[in-house]
VMD Tcl script that builds the backbone (N, CA, C; Angstrom):
set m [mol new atoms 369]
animate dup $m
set s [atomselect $m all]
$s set {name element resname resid chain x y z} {
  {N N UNK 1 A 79.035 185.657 161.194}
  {CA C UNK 1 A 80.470 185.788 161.247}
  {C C UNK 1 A 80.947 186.388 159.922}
  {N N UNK 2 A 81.529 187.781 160.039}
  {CA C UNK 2 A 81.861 188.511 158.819}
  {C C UNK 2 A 83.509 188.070 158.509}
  {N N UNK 3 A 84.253 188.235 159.081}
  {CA C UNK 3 A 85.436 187.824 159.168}
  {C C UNK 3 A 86.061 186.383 159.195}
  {N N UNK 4 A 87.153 186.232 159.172}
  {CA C UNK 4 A 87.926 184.894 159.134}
  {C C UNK 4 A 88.762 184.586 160.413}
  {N N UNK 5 A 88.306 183.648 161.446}
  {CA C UNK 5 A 88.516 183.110 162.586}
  {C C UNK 5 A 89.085 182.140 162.448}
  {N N UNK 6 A 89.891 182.017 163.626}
  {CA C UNK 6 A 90.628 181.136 164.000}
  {C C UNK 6 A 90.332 180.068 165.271}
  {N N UNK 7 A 89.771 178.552 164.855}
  {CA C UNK 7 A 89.344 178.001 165.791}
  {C C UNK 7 A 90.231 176.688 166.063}
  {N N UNK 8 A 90.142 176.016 167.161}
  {CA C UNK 8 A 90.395 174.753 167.444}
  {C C UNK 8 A 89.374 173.964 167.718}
  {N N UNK 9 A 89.575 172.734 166.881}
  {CA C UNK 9 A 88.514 171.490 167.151}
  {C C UNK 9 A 89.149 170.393 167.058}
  {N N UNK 10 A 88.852 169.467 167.955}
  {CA C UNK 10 A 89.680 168.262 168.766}
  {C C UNK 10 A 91.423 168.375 168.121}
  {N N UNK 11 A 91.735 169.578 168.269}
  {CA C UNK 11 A 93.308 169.832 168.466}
  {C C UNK 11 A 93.581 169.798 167.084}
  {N N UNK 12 A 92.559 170.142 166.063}
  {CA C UNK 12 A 93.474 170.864 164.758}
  {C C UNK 12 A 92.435 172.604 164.587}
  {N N UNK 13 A 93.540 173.082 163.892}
  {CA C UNK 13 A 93.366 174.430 163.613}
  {C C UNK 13 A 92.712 174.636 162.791}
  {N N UNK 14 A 91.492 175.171 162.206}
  {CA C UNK 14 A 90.619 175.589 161.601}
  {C C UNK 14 A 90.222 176.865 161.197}
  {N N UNK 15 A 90.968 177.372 160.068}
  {CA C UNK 15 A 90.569 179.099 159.578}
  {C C UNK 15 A 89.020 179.073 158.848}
  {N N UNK 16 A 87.430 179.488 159.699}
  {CA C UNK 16 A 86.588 179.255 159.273}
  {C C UNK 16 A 86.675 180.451 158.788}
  {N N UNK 17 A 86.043 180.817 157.451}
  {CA C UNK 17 A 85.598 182.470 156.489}
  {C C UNK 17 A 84.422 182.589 156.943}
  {N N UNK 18 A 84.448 184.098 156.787}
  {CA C UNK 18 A 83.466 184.413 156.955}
  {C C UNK 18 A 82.319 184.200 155.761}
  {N N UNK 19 A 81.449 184.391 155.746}
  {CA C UNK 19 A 80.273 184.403 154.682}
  {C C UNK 19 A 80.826 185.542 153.203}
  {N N UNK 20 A 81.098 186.972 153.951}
  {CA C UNK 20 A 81.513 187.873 152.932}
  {C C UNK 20 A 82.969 187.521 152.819}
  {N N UNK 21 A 83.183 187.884 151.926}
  {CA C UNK 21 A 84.830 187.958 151.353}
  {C C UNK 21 A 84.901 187.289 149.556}
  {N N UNK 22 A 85.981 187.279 149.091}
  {CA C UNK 22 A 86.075 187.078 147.880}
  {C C UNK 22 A 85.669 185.478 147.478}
  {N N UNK 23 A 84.817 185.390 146.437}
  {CA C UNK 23 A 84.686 184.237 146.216}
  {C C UNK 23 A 85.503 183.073 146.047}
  {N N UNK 24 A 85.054 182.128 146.239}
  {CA C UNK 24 A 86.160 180.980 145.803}
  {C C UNK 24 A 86.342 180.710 144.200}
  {N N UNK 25 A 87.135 180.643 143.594}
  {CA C UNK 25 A 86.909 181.164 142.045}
  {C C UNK 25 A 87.771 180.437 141.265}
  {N N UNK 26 A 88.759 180.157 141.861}
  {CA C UNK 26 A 90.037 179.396 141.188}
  {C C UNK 26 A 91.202 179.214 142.159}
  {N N UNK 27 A 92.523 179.349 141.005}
  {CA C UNK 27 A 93.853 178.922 141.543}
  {C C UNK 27 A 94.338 180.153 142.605}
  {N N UNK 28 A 94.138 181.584 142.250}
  {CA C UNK 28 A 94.082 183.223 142.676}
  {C C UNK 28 A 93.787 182.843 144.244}
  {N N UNK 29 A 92.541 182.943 144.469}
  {CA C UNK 29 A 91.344 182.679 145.461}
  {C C UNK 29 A 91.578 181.707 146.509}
  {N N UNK 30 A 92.307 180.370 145.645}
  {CA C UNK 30 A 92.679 179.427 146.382}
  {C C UNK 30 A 94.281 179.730 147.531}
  {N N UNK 31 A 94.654 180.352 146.441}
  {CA C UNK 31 A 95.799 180.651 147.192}
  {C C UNK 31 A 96.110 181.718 148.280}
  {N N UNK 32 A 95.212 182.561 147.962}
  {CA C UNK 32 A 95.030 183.393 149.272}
  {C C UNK 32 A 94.413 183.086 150.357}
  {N N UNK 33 A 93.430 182.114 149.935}
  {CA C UNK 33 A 92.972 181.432 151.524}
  {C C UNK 33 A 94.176 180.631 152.297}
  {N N UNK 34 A 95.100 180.157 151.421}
  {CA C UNK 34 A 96.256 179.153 151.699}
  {C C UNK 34 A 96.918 180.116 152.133}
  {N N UNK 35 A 97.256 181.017 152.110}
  {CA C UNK 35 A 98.278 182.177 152.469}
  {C C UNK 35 A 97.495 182.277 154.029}
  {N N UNK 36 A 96.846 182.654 154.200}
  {CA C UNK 36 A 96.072 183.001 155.269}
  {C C UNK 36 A 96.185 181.938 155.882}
  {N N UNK 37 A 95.681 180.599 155.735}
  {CA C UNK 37 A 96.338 179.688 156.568}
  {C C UNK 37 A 97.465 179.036 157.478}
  {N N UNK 38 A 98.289 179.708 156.283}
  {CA C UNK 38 A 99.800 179.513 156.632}
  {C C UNK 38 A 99.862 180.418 157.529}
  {N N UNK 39 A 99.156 181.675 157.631}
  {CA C UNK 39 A 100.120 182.593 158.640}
  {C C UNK 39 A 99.496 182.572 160.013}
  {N N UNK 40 A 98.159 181.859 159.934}
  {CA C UNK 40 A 98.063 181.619 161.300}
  {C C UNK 40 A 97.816 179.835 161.871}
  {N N UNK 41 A 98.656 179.171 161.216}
  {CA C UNK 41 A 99.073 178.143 161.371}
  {C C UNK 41 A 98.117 177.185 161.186}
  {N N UNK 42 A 96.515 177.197 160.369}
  {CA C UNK 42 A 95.811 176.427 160.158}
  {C C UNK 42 A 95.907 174.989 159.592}
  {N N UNK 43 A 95.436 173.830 159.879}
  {CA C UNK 43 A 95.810 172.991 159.179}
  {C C UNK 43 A 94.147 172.949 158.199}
  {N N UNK 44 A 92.981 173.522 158.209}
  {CA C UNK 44 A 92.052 173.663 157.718}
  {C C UNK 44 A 91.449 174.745 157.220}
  {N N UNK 45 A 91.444 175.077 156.135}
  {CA C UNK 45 A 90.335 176.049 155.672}
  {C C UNK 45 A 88.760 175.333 155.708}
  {N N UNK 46 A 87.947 176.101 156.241}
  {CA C UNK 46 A 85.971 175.813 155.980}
  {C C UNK 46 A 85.839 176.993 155.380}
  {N N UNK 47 A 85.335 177.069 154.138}
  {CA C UNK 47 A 84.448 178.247 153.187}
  {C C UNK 47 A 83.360 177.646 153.537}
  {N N UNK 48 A 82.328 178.571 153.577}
  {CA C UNK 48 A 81.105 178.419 153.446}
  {C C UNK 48 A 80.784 178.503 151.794}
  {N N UNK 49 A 79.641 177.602 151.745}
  {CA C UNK 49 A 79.109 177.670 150.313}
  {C C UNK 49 A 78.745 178.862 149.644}
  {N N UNK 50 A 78.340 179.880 150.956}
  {CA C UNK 50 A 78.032 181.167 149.987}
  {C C UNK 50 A 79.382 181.996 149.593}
  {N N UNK 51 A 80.430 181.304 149.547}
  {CA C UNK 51 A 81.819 182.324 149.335}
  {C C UNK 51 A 82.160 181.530 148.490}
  {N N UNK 52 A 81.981 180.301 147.520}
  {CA C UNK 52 A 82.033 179.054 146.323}
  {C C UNK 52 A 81.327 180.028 145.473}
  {N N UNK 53 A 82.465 180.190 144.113}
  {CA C UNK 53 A 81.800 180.384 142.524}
  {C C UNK 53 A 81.104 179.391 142.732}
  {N N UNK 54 A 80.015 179.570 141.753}
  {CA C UNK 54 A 78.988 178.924 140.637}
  {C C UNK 54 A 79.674 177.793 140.360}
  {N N UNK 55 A 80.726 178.172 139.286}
  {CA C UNK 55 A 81.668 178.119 138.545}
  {C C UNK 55 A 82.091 176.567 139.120}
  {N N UNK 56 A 82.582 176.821 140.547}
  {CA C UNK 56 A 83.269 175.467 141.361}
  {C C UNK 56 A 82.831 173.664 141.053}
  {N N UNK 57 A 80.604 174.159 141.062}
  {CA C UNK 57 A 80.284 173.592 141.308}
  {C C UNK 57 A 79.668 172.817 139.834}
  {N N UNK 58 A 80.459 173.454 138.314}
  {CA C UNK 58 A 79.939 173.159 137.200}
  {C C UNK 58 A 81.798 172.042 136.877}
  {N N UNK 59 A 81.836 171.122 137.199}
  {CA C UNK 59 A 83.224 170.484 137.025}
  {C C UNK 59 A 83.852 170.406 135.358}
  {N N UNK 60 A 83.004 170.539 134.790}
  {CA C UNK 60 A 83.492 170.957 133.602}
  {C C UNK 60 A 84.467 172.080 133.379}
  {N N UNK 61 A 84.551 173.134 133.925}
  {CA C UNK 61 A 84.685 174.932 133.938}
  {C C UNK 61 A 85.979 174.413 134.630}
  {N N UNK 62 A 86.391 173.376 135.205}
  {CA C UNK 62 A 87.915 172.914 135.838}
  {C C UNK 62 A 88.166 173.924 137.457}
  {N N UNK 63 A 87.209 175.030 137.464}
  {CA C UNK 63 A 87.770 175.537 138.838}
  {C C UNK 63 A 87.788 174.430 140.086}
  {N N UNK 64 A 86.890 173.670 140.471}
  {CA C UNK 64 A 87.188 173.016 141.364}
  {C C UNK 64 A 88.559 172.046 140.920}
  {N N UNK 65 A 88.764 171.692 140.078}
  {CA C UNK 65 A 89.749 170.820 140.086}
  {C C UNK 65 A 91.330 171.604 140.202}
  {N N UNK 66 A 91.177 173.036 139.879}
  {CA C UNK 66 A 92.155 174.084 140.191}
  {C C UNK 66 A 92.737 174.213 141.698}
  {N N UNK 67 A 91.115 174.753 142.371}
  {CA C UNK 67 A 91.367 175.198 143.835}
  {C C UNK 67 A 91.994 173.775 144.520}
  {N N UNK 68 A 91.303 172.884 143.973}
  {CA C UNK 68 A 91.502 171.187 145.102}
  {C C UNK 68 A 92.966 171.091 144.597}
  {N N UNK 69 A 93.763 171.019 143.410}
  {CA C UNK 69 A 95.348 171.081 143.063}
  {C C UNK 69 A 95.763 171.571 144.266}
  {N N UNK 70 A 95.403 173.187 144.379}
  {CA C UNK 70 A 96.240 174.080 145.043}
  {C C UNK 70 A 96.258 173.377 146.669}
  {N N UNK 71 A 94.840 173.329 146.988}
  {CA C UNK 71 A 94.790 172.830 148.328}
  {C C UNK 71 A 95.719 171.407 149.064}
  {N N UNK 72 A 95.775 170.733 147.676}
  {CA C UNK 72 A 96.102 169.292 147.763}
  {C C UNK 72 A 97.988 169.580 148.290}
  {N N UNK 73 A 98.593 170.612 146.689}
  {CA C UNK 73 A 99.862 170.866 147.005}
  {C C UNK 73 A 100.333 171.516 148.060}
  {N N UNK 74 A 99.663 172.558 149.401}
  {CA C UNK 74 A 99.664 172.960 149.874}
  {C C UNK 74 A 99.815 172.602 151.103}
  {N N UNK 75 A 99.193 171.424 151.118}
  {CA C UNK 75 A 98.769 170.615 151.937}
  {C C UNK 75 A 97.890 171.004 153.387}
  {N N UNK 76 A 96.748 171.699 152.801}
  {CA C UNK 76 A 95.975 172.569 153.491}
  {C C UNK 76 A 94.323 172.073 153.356}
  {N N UNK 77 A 93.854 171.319 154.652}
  {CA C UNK 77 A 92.823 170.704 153.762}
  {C C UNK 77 A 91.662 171.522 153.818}
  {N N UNK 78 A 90.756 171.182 152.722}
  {CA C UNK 78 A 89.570 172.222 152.549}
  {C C UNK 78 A 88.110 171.395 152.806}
  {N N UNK 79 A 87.380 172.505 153.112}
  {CA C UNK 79 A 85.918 172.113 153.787}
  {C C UNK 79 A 85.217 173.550 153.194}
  {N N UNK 80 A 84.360 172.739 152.208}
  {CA C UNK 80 A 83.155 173.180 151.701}
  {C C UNK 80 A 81.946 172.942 153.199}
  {N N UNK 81 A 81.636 174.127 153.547}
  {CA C UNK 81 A 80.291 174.317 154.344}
  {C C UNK 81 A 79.415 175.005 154.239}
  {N N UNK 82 A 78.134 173.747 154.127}
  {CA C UNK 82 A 76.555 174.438 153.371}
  {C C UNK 82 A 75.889 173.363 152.790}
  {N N UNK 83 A 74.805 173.901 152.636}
  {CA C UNK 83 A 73.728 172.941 152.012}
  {C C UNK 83 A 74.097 172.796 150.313}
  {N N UNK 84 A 74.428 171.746 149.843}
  {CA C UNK 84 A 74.937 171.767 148.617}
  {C C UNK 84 A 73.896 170.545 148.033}
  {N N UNK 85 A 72.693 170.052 148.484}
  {CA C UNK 85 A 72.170 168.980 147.968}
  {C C UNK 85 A 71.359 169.476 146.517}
  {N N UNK 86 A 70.679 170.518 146.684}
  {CA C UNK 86 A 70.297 171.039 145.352}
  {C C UNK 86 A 71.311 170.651 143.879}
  {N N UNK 87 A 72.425 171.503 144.269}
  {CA C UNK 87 A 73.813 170.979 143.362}
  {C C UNK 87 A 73.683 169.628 142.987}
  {N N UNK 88 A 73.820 169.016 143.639}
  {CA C UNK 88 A 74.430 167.418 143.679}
  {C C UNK 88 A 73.245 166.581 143.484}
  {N N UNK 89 A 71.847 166.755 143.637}
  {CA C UNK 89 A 70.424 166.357 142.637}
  {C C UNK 89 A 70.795 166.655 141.036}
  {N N UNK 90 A 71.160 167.525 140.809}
  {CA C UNK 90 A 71.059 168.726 139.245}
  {C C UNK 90 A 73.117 167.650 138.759}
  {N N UNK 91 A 73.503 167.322 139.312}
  {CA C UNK 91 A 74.532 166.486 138.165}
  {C C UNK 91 A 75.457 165.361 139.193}
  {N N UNK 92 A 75.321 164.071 138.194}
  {CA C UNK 92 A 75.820 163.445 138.868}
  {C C UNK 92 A 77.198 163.109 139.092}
  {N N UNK 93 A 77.799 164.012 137.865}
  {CA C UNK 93 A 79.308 164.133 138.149}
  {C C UNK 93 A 79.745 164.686 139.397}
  {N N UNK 94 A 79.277 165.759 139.973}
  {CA C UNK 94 A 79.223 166.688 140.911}
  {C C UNK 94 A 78.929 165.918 142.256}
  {N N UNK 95 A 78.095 164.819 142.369}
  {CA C UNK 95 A 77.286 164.281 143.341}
  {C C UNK 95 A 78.459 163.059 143.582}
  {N N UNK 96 A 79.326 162.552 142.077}
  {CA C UNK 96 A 80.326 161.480 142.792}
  {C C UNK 96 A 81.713 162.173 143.451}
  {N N UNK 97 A 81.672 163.422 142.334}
  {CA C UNK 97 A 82.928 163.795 142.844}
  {C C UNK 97 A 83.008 164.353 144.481}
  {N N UNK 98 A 81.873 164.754 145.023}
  {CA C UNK 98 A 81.152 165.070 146.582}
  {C C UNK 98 A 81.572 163.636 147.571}
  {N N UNK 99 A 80.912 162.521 146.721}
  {CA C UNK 99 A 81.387 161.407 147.792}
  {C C UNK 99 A 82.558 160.760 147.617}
  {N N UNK 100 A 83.102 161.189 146.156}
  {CA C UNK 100 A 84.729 160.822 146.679}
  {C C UNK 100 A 85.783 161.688 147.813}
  {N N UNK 101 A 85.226 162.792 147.367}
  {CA C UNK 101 A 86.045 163.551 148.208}
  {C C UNK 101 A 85.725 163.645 149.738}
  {N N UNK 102 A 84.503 163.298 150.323}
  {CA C UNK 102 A 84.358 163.026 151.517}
  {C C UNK 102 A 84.711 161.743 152.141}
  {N N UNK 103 A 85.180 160.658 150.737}
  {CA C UNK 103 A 85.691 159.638 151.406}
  {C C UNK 103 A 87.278 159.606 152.215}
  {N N UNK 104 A 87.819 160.929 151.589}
  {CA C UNK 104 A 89.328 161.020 151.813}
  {C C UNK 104 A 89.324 161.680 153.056}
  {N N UNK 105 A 90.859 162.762 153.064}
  {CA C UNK 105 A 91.328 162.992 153.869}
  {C C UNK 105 A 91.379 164.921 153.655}
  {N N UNK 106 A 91.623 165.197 152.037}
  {CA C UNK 106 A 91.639 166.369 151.848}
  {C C UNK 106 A 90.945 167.527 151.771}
  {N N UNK 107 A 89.831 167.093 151.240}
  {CA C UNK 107 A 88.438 167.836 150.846}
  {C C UNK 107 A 87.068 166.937 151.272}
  {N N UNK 108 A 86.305 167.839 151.878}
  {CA C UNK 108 A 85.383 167.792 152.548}
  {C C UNK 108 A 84.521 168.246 151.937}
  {N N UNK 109 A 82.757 167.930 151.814}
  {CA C UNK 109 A 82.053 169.237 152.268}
  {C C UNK 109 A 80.521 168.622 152.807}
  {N N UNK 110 A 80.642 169.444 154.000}
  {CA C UNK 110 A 79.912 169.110 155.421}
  {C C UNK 110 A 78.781 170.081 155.444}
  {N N UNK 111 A 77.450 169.712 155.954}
  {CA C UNK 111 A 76.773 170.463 155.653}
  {C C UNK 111 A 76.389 171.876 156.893}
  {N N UNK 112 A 77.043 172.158 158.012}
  {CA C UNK 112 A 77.289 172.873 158.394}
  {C C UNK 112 A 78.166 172.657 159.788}
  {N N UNK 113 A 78.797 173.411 160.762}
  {CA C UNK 113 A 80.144 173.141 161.374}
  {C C UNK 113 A 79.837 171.917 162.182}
  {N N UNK 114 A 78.870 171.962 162.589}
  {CA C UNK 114 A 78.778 170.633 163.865}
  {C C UNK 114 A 78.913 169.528 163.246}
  {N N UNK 115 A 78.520 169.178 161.918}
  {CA C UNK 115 A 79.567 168.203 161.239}
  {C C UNK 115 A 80.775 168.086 160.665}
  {N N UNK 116 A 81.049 169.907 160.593}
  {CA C UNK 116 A 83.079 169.714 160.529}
  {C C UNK 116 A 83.696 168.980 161.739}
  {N N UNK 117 A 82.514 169.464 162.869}
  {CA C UNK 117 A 83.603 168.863 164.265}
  {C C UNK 117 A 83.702 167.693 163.875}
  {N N UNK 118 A 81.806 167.110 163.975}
  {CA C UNK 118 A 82.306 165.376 164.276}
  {C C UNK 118 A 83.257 164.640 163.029}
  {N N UNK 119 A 83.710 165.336 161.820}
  {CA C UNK 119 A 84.556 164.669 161.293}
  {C C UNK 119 A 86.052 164.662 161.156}
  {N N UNK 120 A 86.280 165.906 162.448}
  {CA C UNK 120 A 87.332 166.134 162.871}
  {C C UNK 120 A 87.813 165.213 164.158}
  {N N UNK 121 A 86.673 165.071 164.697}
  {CA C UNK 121 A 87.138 164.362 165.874}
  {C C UNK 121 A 87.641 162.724 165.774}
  {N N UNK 122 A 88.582 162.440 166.897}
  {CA C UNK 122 A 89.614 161.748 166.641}
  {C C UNK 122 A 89.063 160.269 166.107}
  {N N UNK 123 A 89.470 159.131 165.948}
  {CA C UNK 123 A 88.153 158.135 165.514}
  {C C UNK 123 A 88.483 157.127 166.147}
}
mol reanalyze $m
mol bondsrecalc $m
mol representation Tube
mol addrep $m
């Protein structure tokens, strides 16, 4: 999937990216996926991991804590999708901030869609 689709899963809207497109990088990046959301009424962005700076996944460097602001104020929730366990072995800041954020409501990251569904679906 090169492009950015528009799906439904158990009745919320989901703008999945494609693989190519501009990285996820910051506040810039963040907000154009949010733009894009908005205009086709998503209540979810899913990036795939291969469209995540480096950068995202070093929490020091503050981009993730940038993009998750934007997402948070936006109120647009985000889903990291991909194998991210390598990452999250290599620091354990990275590995809590992963299971806090999958404990919530805003930020996700699932290791590929058939677990976006089941954590979409109703409970």
């Amino acid at each position: 999937m090169a492009a950015n689709d528009l799906l439904t899963t158990h009745g919320v809207a989901v703008l999945v990216c494609g693989e190519d497109g501009r990285k996820l990088s910051g506040g810039d990046t963040a907000l154009d996926l949010i733009g894009d959301a908005m205009g086709c009424h998503a209540e979810v962005v899913a990036v795939p991991v291969e469209r995540v700076a480096d950068e995202f996944f070093t929490l020091r460097s503050g981009v993730a804590g940038d993009v998750v602001q934007k997402f948070v104020t936006y109120r647009i929730r985000l889903v990291i999708v991909g194998d991210i366990a390598s990452r999250v072995a290599d620091s354990d800041a990275l590995r809590d901030f992963v299971r806090e954020a999958n404990r919530g409501t805003q930020v996700w990251f699932v290791t590929d869609r058939a677990a976006l569904e089941e954590r979409l679906a109703p409970a």
